[in-house]
C-alpha positions, 0 to 999 in steps of 0.5 A: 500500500505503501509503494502505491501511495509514494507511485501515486504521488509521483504520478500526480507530481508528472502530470504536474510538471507536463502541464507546467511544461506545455502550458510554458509552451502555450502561453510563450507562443501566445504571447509571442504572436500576440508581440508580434501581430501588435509590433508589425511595421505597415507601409505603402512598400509592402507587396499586395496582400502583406497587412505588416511585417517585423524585423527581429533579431535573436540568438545570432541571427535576424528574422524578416516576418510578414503577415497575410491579414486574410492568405497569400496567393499560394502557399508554401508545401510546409506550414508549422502551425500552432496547435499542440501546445493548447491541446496538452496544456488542457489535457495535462490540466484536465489528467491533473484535476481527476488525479487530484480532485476527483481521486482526492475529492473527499479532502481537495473538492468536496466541502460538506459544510456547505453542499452535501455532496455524493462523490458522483454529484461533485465530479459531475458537477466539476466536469459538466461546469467545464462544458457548460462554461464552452457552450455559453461562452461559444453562444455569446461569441456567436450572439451580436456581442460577437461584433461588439467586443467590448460589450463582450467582455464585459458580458463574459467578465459577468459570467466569470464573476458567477462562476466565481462565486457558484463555485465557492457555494459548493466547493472547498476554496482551494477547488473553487478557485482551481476550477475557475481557472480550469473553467477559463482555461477550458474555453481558451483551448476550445477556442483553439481546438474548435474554432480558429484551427478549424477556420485556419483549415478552412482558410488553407483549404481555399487556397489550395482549391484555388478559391478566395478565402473568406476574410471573416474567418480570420475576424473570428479567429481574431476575437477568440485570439483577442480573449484568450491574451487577455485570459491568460494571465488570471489563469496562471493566478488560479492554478498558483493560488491552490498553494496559497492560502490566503488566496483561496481560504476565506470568505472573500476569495471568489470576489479576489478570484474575480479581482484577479481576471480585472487585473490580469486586463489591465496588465495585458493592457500594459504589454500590448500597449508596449508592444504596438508602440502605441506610448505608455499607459502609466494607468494600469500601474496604478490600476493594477496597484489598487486592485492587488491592494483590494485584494491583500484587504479582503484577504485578512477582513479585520486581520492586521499582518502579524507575525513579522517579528519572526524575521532574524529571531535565533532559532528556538526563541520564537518557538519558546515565545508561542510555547509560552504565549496565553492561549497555548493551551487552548489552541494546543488541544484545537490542533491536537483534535483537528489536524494531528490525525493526518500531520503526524509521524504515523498518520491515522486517517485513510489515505494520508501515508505521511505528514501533508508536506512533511508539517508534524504537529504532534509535540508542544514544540512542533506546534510552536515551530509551526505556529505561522502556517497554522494561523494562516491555514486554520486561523485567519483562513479555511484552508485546513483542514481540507474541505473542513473534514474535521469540523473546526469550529469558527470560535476554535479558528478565532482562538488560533488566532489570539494565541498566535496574535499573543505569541507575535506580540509577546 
């Protein structure tokens, strides 16, 4: 049993490091084109069918680049297209969520107190979200907020802003905020497997049939293209965010969540700005400054950030002082109940092989040395224990808290 634990693990660790790998792939291609196709250089010398070209120079060597806005007249036998790096990206996200959520939805997906859940009705929840969130989006795209891309993301930023908060109503937050990425990263690659490679084909097909494309399929692609840049970014924050408590295990994360997509727009914003030399919105700085801000507030309601007094104590006297510190006692016996069976040296809940990232809090000392981590993932957040399994109660986290506020003060 054992053997299978540790092969499991390093299952779910593959899987994470392929999505890691491919999404660098995906999103650094992305970026890249969208570089590019904002810097292209337009003129009256440019031969017919040429909408810009680019000039670029890189590991010893100089790249001439032109842009076909619809196609040229012929096409060259070999074209490289851009497609796998989306296609794993989702399927090494989607292996991950099942590896880690499905498998493991009794500590990482299900919350029971807020939506009592059958294994079956959470991941079918969890899949058919995905699909839903494809379907209404698509229909949106396809509606007449097609042509007006403004009103668009404003629409899509709406139904985000639901998703965020209907995940939170039934999820653990860590899920929550996991599957708001996967619901967002699901759309992305879907625009690329089911609409602009698609319309890119049909493009390509034309050509070599000798007949005139039609321009609108490029317009498509060019929407889809323009939400998965501005998408991108709150992605990567929600597939973060699971190994930051703060982030997810409040009351308040699916409004940070939602903060995260307006920020994520407006630093995009900064870099397409840059990129189409189009000057330098100092705005979004600050704009993005105030949001992050917001975000830091409503992650600690009514918490002051505590605990710096911590930084170049010699080892051992910050141990002593929470040891000591009033409410010890108390918060001792809250660990001791609710978290010990799983971080321990031996731990006794089914499942659990060894101490969730090696944290042991079994002994006075080692609930001291981690008196940090357990303020912010059982005090000021919900984190621990995982989908609150072993029913910490809200005066219990509150206690926590005093004893870790008397310890850092002491």
């Amino acid at each position: 049993m054992d053997d299978m634990a540790i092969l499991w693990e390093w299952i779910g660790f593959a899987v994470r490091w392929l999505h890691v790998i491919t999404a660098i792939a995906w999103i650094g291609s992305s970026f890249y084109f969208i570089a590019l196709d904002l810097g292209l250089r337009k003129g009256s010398d440019l031969p017919k069918g040429v909408h810009g070209e680019e000039w670029q120079v890189h590991g010893g060597g100089f790249y001439h680049i032109r842009k076909y806005l619809v196609a040229p007249d012929a096409l060259p036998e070999h074209l490289t297209w851009f497609k796998w790096e989306s296609y794993a990206t989702w399927l090494s996200g989607f292996a991950l969520l099942v590896v880690v959520y499905w498998v493991g939805a009794e500590l990482y997906l299900i919350d029971a107190a807020k939506a009592e859940l059958a294994l079956w009705q959470a991941v079918a929840l969890s899949g058919g979200s995905l699909v839903l969130g494809w379907i209404v989006y698509d229909a949106l795209c396809r509606s007449p907020l097609g042509d007006r891309p403004t009103a668009m993301m404003v629409v899509l930023f709406a139904v985000i802003v639901l998703m965020s908060w209907g995940y939170n109503e039934i999820f653990t937050g860590r899920a929550a905020l996991l599957h708001l990425g996967a619901f967002t990263a699901t759309i992305m690659s879907a625009n690329v497997f089911l609409v602009i490679i698609p319309n890119q084909k049909i493009v390509v097909a034309d050509l070599r049939a000798g007949r005139s494309p039609d321009p609108r399929f490029g317009k498509i692609a060019k929407l889809r293209s323009t939400h998965n840049n501005y998408l991108t970014l709150p992605v990567v924050f929600l597939m973060l965010s699971n190994h930051y408590p703060l982030a997810f295990g409040t009351d308040n994360a699916w409004i940070i969540a939602s903060l995260v997509f307006l920020m994520g727009v407006t630093i995009r914003h900064w870099f397409n700005s840059q990129h189409a030399r189009a000057g330098n919105p100092h705005w979004t700085w600050a704009a993005t400054a105030v949001i992050f801000i917001a975000i830091v507030w409503l992650s600690t309601p009514g918490a002051q950030q505590i605990g710096q007094r911590d930084a170049g104590v010699p080892a051992g006297a910050a141990e002593a002082r929470f040891a000591a510190a009033e409410g010890f006692a108390e918060a001792r016996e809250i660990v001791l109940g609710r978290c010990s069976m799983c971080h321990a040296v031996e731990p006794v809940w089914d499942g659990i092989r060894r101490a969730p990232k090696g944290v042991v809090l079994e002994t006075d000392v080692d609930i001291a040395r981690h008196a940090r981590e357990i303020y912010l993932q059982a005090g000021v957040s919900h984190a621990m224990p995982p989908g609150n399994l072993t029913w910490i109660e809200p005066e219990e986290r509150a206690q926590i808290v005093r004893w870790y506020r008397a310890g850092a003060s002491g």
